[in-house]
C-alpha positions as CSV (number, residue, x, y, z in Angstrom):
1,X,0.0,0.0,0.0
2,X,3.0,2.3,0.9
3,X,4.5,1.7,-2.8
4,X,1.1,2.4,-4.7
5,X,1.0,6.0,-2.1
6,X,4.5,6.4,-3.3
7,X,3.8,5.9,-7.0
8,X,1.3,7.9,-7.2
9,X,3.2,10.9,-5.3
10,X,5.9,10.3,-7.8
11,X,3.9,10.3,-10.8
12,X,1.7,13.3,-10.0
13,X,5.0,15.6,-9.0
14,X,6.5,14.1,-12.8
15,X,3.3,15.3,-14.6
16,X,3.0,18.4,-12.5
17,X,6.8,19.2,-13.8
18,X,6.0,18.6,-17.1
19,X,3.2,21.2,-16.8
20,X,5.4,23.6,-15.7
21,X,7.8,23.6,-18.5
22,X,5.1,23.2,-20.7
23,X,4.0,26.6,-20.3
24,X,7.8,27.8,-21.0
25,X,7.2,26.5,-24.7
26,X,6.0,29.2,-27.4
27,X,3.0,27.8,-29.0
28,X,4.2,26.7,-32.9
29,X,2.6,29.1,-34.8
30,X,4.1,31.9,-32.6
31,X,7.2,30.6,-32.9
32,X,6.8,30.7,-36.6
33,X,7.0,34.4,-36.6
34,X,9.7,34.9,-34.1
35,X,11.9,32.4,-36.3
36,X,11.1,34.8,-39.3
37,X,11.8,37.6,-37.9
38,X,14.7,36.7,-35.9
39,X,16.6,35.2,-39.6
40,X,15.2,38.8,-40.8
41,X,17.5,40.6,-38.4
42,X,20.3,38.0,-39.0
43,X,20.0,38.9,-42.4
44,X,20.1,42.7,-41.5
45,X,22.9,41.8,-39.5
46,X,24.8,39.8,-41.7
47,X,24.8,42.7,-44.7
48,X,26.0,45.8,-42.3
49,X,28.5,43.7,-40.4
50,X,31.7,44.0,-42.8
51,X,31.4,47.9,-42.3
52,X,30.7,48.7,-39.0
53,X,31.2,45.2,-37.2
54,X,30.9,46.9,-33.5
55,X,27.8,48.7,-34.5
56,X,25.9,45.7,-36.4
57,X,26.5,43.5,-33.1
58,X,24.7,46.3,-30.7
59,X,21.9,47.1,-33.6
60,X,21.4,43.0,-33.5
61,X,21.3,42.7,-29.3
62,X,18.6,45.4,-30.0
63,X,17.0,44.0,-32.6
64,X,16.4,40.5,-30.6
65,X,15.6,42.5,-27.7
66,X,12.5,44.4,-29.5
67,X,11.4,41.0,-31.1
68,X,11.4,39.5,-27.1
69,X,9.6,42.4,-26.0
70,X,7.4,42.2,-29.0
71,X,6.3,38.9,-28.6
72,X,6.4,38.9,-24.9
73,X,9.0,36.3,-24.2
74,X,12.1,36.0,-22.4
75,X,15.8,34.5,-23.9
76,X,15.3,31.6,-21.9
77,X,11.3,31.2,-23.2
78,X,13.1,31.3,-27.1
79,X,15.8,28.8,-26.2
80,X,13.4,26.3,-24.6
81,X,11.1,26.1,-27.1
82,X,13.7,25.9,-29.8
83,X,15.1,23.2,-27.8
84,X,12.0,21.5,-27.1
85,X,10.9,21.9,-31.2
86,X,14.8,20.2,-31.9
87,X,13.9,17.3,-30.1
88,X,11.6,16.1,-33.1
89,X,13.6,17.3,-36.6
90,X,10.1,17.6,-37.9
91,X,8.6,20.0,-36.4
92,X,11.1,22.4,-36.3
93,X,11.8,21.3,-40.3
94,X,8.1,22.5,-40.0
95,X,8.5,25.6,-38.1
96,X,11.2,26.5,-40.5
97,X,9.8,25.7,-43.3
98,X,7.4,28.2,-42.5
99,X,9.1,30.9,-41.6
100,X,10.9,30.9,-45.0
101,X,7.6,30.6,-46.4
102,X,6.2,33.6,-45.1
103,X,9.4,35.7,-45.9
104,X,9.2,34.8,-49.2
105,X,6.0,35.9,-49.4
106,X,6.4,39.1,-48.1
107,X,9.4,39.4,-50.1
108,X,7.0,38.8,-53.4
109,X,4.6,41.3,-52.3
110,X,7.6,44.0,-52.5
111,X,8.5,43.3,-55.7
């Protein structure tokens, strides 16, 4: 009777972790848009660095900071969900995928 009391203690504390860094995770399609726009400011970044190195890295540590505070999420929030979408290559193939998707899209609307 002790080790079914136990069990059950253990199990409920397991799922009631789980819970807890569920709610860390970004929901997919949310983290669809931060993935675009994060590569868009890499891309930013990646054109202005050769000229003014110093100055691209500060105008990037902005940049992420306005698309945290723009999507209400902490460092920590991005890198466990990016973490927790790299456990299955699928669905961060999919999350991708989709990112790129929608930059080309946006990208066809401006030309």
């Amino acid at each position: 009777m002790l080790y079914r009391i136990l069990l059950i203690i253990l199990i409920s504390s397991c799922s009631a972790q789980k819970n807890q860094t569920e709610k860390k995770i970004i929901p997919q399609d949310k983290f669809v848009s931060i993935i675009k726009d994060v590569h868009l400011i890499e891309a930013l970044y990646e054109t202005s660095k050769y000229n003014r190195e110093e100055t691209a890295n500060t105008a990037l540590q902005a940049d992420y900071d306005s698309i945290f505070n723009l999507y209400e999420i902490t460092y920590e929030d991005f890198q466990n969900s990016l973490k927790y979408y790299s456990i299955n290559e699928n669905d961060l193939e999919l999350i991708y995928n989709q990112a790129l998707e929608e930059i080309k899209q946006e990208n066809s609307k401006l030309n």
